[in-house]
C-alpha positions in Angstrom: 55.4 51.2 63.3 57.1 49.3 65.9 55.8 51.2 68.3 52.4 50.8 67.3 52.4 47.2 67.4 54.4 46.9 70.5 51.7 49.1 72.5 49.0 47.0 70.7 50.2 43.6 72.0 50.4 45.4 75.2 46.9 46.5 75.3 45.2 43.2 74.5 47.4 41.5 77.2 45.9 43.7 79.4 42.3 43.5 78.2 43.0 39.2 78.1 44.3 38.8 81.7 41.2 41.1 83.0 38.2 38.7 81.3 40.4 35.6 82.7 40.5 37.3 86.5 36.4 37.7 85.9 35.4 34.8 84.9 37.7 33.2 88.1 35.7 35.3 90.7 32.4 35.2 89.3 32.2 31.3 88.1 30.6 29.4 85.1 26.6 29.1 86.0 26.0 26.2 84.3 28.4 24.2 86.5 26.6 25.7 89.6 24.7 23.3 91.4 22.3 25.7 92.5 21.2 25.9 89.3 20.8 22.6 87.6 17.3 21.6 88.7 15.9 25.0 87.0 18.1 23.9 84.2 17.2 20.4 84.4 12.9 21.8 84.2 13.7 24.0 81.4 15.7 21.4 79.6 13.0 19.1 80.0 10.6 21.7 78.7 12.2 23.0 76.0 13.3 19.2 74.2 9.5 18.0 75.3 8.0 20.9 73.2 10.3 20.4 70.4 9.4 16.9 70.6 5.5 17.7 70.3 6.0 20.0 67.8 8.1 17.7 65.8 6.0 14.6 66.2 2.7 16.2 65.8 3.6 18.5 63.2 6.3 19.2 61.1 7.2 14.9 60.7 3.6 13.9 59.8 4.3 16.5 56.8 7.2 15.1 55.8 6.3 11.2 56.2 3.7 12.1 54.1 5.4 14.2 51.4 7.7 11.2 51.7 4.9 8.9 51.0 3.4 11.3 48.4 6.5 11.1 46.9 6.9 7.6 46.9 3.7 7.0 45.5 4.1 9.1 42.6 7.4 7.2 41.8 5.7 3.9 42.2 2.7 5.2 39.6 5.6 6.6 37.0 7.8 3.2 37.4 3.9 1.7 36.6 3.5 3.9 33.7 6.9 3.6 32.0 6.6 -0.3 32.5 3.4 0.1 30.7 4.9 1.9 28.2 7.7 0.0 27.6 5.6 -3.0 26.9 3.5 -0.9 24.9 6.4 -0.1 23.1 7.4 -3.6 22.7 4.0 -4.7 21.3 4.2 -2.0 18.5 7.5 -2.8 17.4 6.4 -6.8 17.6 3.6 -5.6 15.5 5.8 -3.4 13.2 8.3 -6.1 12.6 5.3 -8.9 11.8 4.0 -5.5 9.3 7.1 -5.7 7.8 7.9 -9.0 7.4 4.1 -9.9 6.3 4.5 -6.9 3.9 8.3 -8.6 2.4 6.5 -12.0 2.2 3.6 -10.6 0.5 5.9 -8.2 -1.9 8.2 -11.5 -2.5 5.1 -13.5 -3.8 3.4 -10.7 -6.2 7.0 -10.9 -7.5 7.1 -14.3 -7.4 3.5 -14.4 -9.5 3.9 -11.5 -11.7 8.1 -13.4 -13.1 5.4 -16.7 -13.5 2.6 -14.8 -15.5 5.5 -13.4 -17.8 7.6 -16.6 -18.6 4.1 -18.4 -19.1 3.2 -15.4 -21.5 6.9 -15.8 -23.0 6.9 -19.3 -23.5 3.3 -19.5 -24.9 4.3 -16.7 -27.6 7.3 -18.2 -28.3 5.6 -22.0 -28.7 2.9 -20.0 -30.9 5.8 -18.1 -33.0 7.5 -21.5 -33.1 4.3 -23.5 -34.7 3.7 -20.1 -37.1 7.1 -20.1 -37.9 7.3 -24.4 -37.9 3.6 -24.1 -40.4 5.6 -21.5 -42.9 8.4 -23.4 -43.0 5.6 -26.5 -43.9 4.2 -24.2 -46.3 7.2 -23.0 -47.7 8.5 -27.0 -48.0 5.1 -27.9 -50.0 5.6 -25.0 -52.5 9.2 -25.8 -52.9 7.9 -29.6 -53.5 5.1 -29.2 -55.4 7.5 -26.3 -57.6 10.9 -28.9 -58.0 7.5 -31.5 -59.3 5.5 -28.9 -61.6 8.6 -27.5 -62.7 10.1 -30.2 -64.8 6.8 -30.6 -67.0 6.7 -26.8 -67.1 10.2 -26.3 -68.6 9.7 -29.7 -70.5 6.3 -28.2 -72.3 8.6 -24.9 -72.5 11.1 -26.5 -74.6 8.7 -28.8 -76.2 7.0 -25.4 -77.5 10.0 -23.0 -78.0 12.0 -26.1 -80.1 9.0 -27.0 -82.3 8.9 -22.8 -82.9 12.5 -22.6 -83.8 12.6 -25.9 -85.7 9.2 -24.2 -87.3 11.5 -20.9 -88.3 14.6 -22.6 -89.7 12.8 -25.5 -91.6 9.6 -23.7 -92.2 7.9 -26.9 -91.9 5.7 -28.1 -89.6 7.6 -31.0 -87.2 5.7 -33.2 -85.1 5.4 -32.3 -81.4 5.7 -36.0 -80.1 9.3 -36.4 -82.2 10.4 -32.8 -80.2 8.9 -34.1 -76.9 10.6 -37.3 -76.8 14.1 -35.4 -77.5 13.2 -33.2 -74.4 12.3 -36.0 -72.1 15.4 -38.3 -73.2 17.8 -35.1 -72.4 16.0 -34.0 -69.2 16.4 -37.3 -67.7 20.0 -37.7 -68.5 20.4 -34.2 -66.4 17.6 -35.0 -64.1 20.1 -36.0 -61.6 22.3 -32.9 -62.3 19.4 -29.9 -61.8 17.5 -31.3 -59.6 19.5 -33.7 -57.3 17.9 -36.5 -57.6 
């Protein structure tokens, strides 16, 4: 193995000094000065087509891709402006539908809780003036009874004592004798049934 690598750094020694001693005798023609004005024409040549070909054809296509490109930005910065304020109008809009729809929601509302206390109160002021006329009615009745009802028992008593005294006398008594016994005791309880 040593071997092999000693004779291997031997032979590309060899090969190395050999280029070296060529390029020595033979010399670099670009450095000749016999050369340069062929050099200096095909130089000249060479750059001034690359220049024609790049000026007259391969930049106009890019300055215009370039420009196509541009212009294609500028139109889709133009559209998504547009549509952003676009965009802002209908939510402007959307926000007045809402709040015009809230307003109007709020004011049925509003209407409808009016039309039901106005139908409340007027059905309770009607109950109160049916209720208020029974309570009248009921007052006269009671009235007019506690007046008719003394003359009623009275003529009761009148009838059912001349009866009785009829049944244990078996005579006939007079009925103004009976009723002035009944109206002498019903005005010494008058104030005791009737309160007054």
């Amino acid at each position: 193995m040593i071997k092999k690598i000693f004779f291997q750094s031997i032979f590309f020694n060899f090969f190395f000094v050999k280029e070296v001693f060529t390029a020595e005798s033979g010399g670099m023609p670009q450095l000749n000065p016999e050369f340069w004005i062929s050099q200096i024409f095909w130089l000249t040549l060479t750059f001034g087509i690359l220049y024609i070909v790049l000026s007259k054809l391969i930049l106009p296509k890019i300055s215009a891709n370039l420009e196509l490109r541009k212009s294609q930005i500028q139109e889709n910065i133009e559209a998504a402006e547009k549509q952003r304020k676009n965009s802002e109008s209908k939510l402007k809009e959307y926000d007045d539908i809402i709040f015009k729809s809230k307003l109007e929601a709020k004011n049925i509302f509003k209407d409808a809780r009016e039309k039901v206390l106005k139908n409340i109160n007027s059905k309770r002021e009607t109950l109160e003036k049916q209720i208020d006329e029974e309570i009248k009615k009921a007052e006269h009745e009671i009235n007019v009874l506690k007046k008719s009802a003394p003359e009623k028992i009275n003529k009761i008593a009148i009838e059912t004592s001349s009866e009785l005294v009829k049944k244990l006398i078996g005579a006939e008594v007079n009925n103004s004798s009976i009723s002035a016994i009944v109206n002498d005791l019903t005005k010494r309880n008058r104030n005791k049934y009737y309160g007054n």
